[in-house]
C-alpha positions in Angstrom: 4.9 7.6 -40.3 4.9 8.2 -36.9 2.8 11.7 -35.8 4.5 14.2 -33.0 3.1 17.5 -31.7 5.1 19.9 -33.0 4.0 23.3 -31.8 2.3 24.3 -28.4 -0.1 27.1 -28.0 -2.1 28.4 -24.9 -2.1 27.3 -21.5 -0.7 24.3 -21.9 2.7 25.4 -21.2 1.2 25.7 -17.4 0.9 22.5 -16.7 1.6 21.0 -13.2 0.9 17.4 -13.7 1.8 15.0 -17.0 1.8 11.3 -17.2 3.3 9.7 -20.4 1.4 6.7 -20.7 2.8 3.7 -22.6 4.7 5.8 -25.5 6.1 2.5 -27.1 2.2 0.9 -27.5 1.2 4.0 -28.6 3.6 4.6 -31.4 3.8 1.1 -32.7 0.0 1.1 -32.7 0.1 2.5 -36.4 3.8 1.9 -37.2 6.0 -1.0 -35.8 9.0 0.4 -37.4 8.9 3.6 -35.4 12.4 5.1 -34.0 12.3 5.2 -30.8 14.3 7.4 -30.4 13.5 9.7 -32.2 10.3 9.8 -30.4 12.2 10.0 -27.3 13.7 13.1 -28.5 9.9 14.6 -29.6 9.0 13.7 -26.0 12.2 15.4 -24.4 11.2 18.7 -26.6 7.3 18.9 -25.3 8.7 18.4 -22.0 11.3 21.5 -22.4 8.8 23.9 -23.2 6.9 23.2 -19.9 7.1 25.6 -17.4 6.4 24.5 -13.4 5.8 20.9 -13.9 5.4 19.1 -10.6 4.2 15.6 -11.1 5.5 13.7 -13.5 5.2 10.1 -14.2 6.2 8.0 -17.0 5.4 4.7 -18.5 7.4 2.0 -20.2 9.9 4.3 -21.5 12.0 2.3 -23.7 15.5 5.3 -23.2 16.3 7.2 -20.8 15.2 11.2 -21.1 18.1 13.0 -21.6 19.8 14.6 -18.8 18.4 18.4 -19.9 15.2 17.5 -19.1 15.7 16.9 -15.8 18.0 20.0 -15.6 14.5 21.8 -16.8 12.1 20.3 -14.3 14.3 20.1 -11.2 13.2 23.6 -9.8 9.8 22.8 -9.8 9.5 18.9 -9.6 8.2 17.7 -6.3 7.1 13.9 -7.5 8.5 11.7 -9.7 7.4 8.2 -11.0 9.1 6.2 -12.9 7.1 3.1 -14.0 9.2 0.6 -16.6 7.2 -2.7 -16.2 3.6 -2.1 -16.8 2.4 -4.5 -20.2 -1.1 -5.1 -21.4 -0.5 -8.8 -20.9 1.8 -10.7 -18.6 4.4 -11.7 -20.6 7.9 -11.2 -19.8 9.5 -8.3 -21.7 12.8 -10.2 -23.9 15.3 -9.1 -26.3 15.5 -11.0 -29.3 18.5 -12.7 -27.7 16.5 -13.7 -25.0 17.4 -11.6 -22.5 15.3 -10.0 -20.2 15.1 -5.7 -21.3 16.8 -3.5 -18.8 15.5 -1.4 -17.3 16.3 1.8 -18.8 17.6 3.9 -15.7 21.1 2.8 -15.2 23.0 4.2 -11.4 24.4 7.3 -13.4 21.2 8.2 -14.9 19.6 8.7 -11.4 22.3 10.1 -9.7 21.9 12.7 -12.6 18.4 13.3 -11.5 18.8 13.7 -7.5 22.0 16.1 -9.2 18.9 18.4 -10.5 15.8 17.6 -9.0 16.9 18.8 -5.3 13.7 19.3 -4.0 11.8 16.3 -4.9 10.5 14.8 -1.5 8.4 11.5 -3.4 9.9 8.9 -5.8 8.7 5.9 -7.4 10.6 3.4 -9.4 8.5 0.6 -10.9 11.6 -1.9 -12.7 12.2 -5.3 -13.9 15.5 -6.7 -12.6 17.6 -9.9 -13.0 19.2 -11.3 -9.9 20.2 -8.5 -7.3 19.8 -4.7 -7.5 23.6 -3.0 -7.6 25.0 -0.8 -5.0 25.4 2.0 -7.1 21.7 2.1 -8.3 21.1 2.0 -4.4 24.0 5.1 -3.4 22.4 7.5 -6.4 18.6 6.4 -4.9 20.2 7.9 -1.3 21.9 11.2 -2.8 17.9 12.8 -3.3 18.8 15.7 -0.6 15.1 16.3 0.0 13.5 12.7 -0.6 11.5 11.5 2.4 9.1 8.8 0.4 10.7 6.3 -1.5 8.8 3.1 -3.2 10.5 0.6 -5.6 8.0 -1.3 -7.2 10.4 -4.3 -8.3 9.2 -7.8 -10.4 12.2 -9.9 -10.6 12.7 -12.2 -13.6 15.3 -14.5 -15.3 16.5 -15.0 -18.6 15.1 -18.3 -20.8 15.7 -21.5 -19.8 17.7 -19.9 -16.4 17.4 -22.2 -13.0 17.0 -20.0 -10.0 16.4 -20.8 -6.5 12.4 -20.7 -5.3 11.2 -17.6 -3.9 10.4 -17.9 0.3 9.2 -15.0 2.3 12.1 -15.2 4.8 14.1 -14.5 2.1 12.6 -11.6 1.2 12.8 -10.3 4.2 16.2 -10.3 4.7 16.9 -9.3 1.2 14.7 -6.1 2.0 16.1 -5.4 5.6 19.3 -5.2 3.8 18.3 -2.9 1.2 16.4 -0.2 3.1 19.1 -0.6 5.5 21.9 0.5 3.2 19.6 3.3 2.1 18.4 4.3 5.8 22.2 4.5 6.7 23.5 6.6 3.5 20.6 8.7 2.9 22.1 12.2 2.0 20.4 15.2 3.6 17.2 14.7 5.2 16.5 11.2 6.5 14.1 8.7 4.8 10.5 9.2 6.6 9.3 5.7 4.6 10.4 3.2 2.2 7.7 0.9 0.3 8.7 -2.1 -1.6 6.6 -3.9 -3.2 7.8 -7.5 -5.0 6.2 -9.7 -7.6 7.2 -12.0 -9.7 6.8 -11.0 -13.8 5.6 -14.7 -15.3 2.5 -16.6 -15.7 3.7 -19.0 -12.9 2.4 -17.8 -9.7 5.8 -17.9 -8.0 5.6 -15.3 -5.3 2.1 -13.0 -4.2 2.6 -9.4 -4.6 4.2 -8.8 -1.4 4.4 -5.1 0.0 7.1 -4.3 2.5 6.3 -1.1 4.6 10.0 0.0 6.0 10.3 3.1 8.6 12.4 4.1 11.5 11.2 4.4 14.8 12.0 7.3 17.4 14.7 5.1 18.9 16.3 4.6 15.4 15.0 0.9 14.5 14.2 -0.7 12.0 10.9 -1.5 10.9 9.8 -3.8 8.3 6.1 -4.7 8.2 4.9 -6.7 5.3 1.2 -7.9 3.4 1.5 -11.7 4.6 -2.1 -11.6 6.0 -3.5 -11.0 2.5 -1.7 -13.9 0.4 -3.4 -16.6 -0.1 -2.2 -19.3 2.5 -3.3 -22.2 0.0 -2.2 -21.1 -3.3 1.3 -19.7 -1.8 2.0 -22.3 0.8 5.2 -23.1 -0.3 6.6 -19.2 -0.3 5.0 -18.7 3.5 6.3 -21.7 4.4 9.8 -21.7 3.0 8.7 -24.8 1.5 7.6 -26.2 4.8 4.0 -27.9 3.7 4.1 -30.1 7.2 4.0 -26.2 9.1 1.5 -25.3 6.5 -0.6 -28.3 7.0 -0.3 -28.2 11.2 -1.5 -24.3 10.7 -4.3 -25.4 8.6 -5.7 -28.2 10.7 -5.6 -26.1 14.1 -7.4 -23.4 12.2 -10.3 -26.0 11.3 -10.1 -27.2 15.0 -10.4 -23.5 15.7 -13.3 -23.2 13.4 -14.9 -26.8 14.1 -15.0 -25.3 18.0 -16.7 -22.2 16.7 -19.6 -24.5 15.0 -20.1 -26.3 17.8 -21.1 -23.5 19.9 -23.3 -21.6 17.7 -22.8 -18.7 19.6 -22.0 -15.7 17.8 -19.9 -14.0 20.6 -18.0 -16.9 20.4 -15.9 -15.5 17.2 -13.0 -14.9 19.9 -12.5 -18.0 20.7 -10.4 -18.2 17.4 -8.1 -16.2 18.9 -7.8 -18.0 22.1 -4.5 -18.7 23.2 -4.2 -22.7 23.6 -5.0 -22.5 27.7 -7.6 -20.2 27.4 -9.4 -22.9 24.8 -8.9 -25.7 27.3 -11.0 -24.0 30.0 
């Protein structure tokens, strides 16, 4: 039998920060037949007698908190994480159907959560998603009046046995222009200072690098979308660099051994610029 605290005493009730770390692993440690819900509800009831709480993060929640205890935080809550993908090994989280699990924030779930929680400036959302995120998750993540940080931590996956096309980095550009676009342009109340994204790919296969996308505005009202490239490895993820392009890959590589062969040859060490030599600066 599953144990919950049932009774707070002291200064507890003052605390500012609380992270709920991995609450399915740690109830099916002793009991696999655990309700989860129920110990949903056990969590929602430690988190009501609370007063002030300002950072709170969860992880792998398997339900949603009820709505009340977002209705309880919001005057206080100034940072919220959300993290629904974090496993001890990397194995793809499936239903016995073999679908890939939710995640367990749905559009109206987080629209009820900018509804109370006003004030909070931060937000992070660490998900599993099939295939595209919906607009309507996107419109709620844009109704947070006083959010100016925003970073969706996304793995994408696909169901057993499901074909999907490769993963390119000129994809995922696009794909994430568009998406902190759509938020830039309907953010309600004060405007987005910076979006993160950061996208991986939740299998064993080494599909895509974890690839961070730094989004902002500039004075003038651009767009900005800077991105981690420099820090995949160019061998292992030719192919998602490349768009598939090995012939680019492999003229890249052999200038950078020309490059490099040059450098050798000198055996001077102020000579390290010279890889950065545009091609008529090398020829003279």
């Amino acid at each position: 039998m599953a144990t919950f605290i049932v009774s707070i005493t002291g200064q507890i009730r003052s605390l500012k920060t609380l992270k709920i770390g991995n609450l399915v692993e740690i109830c099916r440690g002793t009991n696999r037949d655990v309700d989860i819900s129920r110990a949903t509800f056990a969590l929602s009831e430690f988190i009501l007698s609370l007063c002030g709480l300002i950072d709170f993060e969860m992880v792998n929640p398997m339900l949603a908190l009820p709505q009340t205890v977002f209705e309880h935080l919001g005057p206080s809550l100034r940072r919220l994480c959300y993290n629904g993908i974090q496993c001890p090994h990397p194995m793809i989280p499936h239903n016995v159907d073999g679908s890939v699990r939710k995640f367990p924030l749905s559009a109206e779930d987080v629209q009820g959560i900018s509804d109370f929680c006003s004030g909070v400036p931060s937000l992070t959302l660490a998900m599993l998603i099939v295939h595209d995120m919906p607009y309507p998750f996107l419109s709620a993540l844009s109704n947070f009046p006083s959010l100016q940080s925003l970073s969706l931590h996304v793995k994408t996956a696909k169901n057993r046995d499901e074909v999907v096309a490769p993963n390119y980095l000129s994809r995922d550009i696009k794909m994430v222009t568009a998406l902190v676009q759509y938020l830039f342009d309907n953010k309600k109340g004060c405007p987005f200072r910076q979006i993160d994204i950061l996208l991986g790919f939740y299998s064993n296969a080494r599909e895509r690098p974890e690839m961070h996308f730094s989004c902002y505005k500039t004075g003038e009202g651009e767009l900005v979308v800077e991105d981690n490239r420099a820090d995949a490895d160019a061998y292992w993820f030719r192919a998602y660099l490349y768009d598939g392009d090995i012939d680019e890959w492999e003229t890249a590589m052999a200038e950078a051994d020309k490059r490099m062969a040059l450098l050798n040859d000198d055996g001077e060490e102020d000579e390290m610029a010279s890889l950065f030599r545009s091609p008529s600066q090398s020829n003279n």
